[in-house]
N, C-alpha and C positions, 0 to 999 in steps of 0.2 A: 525338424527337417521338413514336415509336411507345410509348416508354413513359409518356408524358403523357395519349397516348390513351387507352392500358390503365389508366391510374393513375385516371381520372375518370370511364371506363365504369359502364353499371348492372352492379348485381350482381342476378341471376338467381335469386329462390328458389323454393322449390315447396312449397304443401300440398294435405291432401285434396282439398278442393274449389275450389280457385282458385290460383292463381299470383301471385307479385309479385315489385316489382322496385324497389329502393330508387336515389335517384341525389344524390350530394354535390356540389354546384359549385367546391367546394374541401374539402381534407384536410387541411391544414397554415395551416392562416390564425393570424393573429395573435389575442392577448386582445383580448375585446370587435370582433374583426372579422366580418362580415354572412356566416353562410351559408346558402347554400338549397339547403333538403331536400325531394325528391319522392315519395313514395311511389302506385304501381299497381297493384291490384287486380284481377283478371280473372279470373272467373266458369268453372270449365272442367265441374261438375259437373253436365248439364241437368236434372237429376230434382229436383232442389231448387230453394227460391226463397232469394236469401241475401240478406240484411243485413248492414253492418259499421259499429263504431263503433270509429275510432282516436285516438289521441292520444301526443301524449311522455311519459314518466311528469318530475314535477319534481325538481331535483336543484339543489345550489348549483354544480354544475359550469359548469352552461350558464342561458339563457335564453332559451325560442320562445315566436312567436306563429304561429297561425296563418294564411294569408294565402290559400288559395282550399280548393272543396270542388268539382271536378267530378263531377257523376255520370249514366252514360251509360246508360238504360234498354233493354234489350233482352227479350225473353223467355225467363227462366230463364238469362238473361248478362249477370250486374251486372259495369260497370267502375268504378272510382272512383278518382279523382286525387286526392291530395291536397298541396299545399303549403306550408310552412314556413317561416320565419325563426328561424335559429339565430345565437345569441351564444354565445362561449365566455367562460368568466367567469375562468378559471385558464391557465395554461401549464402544458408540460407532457403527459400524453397523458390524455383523457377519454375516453366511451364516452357516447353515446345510448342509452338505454333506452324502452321502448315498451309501449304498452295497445293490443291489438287483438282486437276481441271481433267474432266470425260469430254471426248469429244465423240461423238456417236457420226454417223451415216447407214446409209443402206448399200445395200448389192447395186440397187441400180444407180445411183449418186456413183459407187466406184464404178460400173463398167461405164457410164456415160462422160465419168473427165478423164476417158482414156479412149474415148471416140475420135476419129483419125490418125493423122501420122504422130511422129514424134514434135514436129512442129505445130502441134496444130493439138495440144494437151488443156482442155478447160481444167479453172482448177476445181479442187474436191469439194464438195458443200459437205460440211460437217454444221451438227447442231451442240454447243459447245457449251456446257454445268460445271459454275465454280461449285464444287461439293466441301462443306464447310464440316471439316473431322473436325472434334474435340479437342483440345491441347493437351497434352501430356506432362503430368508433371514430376518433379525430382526435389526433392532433400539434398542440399550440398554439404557438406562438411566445410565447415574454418579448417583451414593450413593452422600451422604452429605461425606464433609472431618471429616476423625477421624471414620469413620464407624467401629465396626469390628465384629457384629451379623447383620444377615438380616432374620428378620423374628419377629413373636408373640412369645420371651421369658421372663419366670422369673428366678429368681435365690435366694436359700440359701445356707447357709454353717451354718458349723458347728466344733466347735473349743471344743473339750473334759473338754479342764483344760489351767488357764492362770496363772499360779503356779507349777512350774519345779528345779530340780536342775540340777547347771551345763552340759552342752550338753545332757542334757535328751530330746528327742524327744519331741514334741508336736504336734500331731494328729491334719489334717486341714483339712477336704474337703467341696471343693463346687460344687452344681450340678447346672445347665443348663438345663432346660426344656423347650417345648415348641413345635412351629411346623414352620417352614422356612427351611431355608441353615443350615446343620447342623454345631452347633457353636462348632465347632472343633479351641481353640485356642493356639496359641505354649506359650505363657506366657500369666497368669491372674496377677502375680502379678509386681507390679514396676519393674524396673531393679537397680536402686540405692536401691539395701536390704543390711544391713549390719547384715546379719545372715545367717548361714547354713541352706540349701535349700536341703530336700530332696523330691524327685517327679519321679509319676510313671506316664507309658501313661494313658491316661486317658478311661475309660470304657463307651463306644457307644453303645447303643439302639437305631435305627434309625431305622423304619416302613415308608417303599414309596405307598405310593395310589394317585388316582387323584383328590387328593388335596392339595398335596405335601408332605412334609417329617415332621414327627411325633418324634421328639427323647429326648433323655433323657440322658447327657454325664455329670459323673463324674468324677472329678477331686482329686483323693486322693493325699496329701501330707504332710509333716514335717516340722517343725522349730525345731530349736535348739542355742542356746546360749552359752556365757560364764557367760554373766551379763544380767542385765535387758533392754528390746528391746520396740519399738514400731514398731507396724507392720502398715504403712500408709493405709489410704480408697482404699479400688480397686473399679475402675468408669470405665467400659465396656458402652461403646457408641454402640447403636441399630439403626436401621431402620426399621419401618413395614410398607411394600410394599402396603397394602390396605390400611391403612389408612391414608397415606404418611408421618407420624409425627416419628419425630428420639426422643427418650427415652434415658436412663441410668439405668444398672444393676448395684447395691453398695453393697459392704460392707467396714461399719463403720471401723474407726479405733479402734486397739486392742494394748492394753497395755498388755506383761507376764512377769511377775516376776520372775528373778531367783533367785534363793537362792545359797551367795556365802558360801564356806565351811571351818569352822576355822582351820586355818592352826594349832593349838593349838592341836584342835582335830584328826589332824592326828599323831599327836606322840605317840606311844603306851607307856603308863606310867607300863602297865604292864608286866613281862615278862612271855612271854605264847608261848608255843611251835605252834601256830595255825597262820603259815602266812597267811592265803588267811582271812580273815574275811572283809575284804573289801566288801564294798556294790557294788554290781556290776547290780543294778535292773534294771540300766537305759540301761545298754547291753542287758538285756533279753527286755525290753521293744520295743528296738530299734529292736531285732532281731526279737521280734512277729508282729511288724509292717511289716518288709519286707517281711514278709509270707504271711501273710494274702495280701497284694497286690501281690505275687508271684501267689499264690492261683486265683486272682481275673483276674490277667494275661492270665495264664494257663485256665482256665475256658473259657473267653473270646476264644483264637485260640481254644480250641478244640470243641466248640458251631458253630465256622466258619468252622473248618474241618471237623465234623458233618454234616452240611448244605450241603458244597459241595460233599461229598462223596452219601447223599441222590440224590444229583441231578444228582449224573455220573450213576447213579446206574439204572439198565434197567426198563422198565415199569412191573406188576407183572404180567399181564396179555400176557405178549408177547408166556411165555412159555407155556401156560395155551391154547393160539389161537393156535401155531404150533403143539399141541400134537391132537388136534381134528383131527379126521378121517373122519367126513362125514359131510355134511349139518345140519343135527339134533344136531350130538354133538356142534357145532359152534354155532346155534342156543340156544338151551338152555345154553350154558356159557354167551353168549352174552344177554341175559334176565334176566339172574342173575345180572348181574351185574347192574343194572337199571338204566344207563348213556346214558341220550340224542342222545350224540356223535356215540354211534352206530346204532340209528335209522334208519338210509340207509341201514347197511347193514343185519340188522335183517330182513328190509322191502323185501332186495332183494332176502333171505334166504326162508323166507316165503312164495315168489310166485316160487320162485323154487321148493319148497316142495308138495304146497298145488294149485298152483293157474299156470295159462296160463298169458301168452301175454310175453314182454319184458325178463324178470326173467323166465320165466317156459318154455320155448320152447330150451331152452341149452344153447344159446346165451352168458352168462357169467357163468363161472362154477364156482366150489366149491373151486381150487383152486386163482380164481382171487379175491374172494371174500377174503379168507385166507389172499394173497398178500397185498390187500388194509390195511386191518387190521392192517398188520405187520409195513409194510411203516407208516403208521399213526401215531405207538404207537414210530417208530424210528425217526420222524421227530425233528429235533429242536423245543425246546419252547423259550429259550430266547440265548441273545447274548452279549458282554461285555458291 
């Protein structure tokens, strides 16, 4: 037990100006199983004002997202949390590798790129350290052979109608639920099909937190015929990493009937000036199929370009800080808003106004206060 302790412990580093401490929730997990990586930041140098901007370098080893950014404001004692979601993509022993840049200035670098109006903003001279951490490494586990989901999923589908005529579509889809490696797979069904295949990318719901990834991936697609088909069992091979036992996701075999068309019946016995009378249903069928997953396409990118556009897009409060004239206006915007995060500098606002020592004697003025602000709200939160 002592050595499981020791075996999961933070590891302890140290540089110039600040200290940190990496921590792994596991070392040896299996391919494609969830790990969370912490990274801590802390500020030991007081003469300096420090910035940091991290991230994982990418590699085909692994796979992270980012999943939170704390950061604890003090005077001249930045802390900053950072958290992760790691996939390992291989078996075998890999290593994390890392981008960690300090960016340092002084008190008077910040009060002097906030000398004049809001038009008239020099920007910040920072003096700016790739700091080279050591890589971090992990033991992967081999999956069982035949693997192709890793994680807690189920699975149904759903098959409209098993009664079509001649190359009439037939609506298929299966969904994917659960929480693991998101089962993103390039074919669910056999490759020896002897029927027309039509299939769209499939539609991902995927929610990352520190517990791993949460998704929900449909799979819309078609059959079609000229005669009557069986469509064989699909058998998805699983592994669930906690409780080390490898499962199967099924579906049964399907029998659809087509219906052939009497050649009898296409002879028109009548003569009737009306050529098109043709049944053409199974064209409108087929074309309301492709819309509706065009539809589901389209929906999909612009939910992603949404998302990203929210996230380029400045903080609302930036404009709101830089239009403030004095102490007071900064103050009551900054109390309105009733976020933690600017506890500092409310506090520091406060004894400027009202109160002596530190903050009330001139020492930091209204424009460094302003600066901090700005800087804050323009920092990075996450990174690829």
């Amino acid at each position: 037990m002592i050595k499981v302790f020791l075996f999961l412990s933070f590891t302890l580093l140290y540089a110039e100006d600040f200290i940190y401490s990496f921590h792994l929730d596991k070392q040896n997990p299996y391919v494609k199983e969830a790990v969370i990586m912490t990274l801590d930041l802390n500020q030991t140098n007081k003469d300096k004002v420090l910035f940091f901007q991290f991230t994982l370098k990418k590699s085909t080893d692994y796979e992270f997202h980012r999943l939170n950014v704390k950061e604890t404001d003090e005077y001249h004692a930045a802390k900053v949390h950072y958290e992760y979601l790691i996939y390992p993509l291989r078996a075998g022993e890999i290593q994390l590798h890392f981008d960690l840049i300090q960016k340092a200035t002084t008190d008077e670098n910040l009060a002097y790129s906030f000398s004049g109006d809001r038009d008239n903003i020099r920007g910040l001279t920072t003096v700016d350290t790739n700091i080279d951490l050591p890589p971090l490494a992990l033991k992967i586990k081999a999956l069982p052979e035949g693997t192709s989901l890793v994680g807690d999923f189920s699975l149904t589908h759903a098959i409209k109608k098993h009664v079509a005529k001649v190359y009439e579509p037939l609506p298929f889809q299966v969904t994917i639920k659960g929480s693991g490696y998101p089962p993103l797979l390039e074919n669910l069904l056999p490759k020896d099909i002897n029927f027309t295949l039509f299939k769209e990318k499939p539609i991902v719901n995927a929610i990352n937190s520190s517990q791993g990834t949460s998704s929900t991936v449909i799979y819309p697609m078609a059959l079609s015929h000229s005669q009557s088909f069986d469509l064989k069992p699909m058998i998805l091979h699983a592994f669930n990493p906690k409780t080390k036992e490898s499962y199967e996701l099924t579906v049964p075999e399907q029998h659809f009937d087509i219906s052939k068309v009497d050649v009898n019946s296409l002879i028109d016995k009548v003569d009737s000036p009306k050529p098109l009378q043709n049944d053409w249903s199974w064209l409108t069928s087929l074309l309301g199929y492709l819309v509706v997953f065009g539809a589901g396409y389209l929906t999909a990118i612009s939910l992603k370009w949404k998302k990203k556009t929210i996230t380029q897009t400045s903080h609302p409060l930036k404009e709101k800080i830089e239009a403030c004239k004095n102490e007071k206006a900064l103050l009551q915007l900054l109390m309105a808003t009733d976020s933690k995060q600017f506890a500092l500098s409310i506090e520091k606002l406060e004894k400027s106004l009202y109160g002596k020592g530190l903050y009330g004697n001139g020492k930091i003025s209204f424009k460094e206060i302003q600066k901090e602000l700005l800087i804050k709200l323009d920092l990075p939160s996450s990174s690829a």
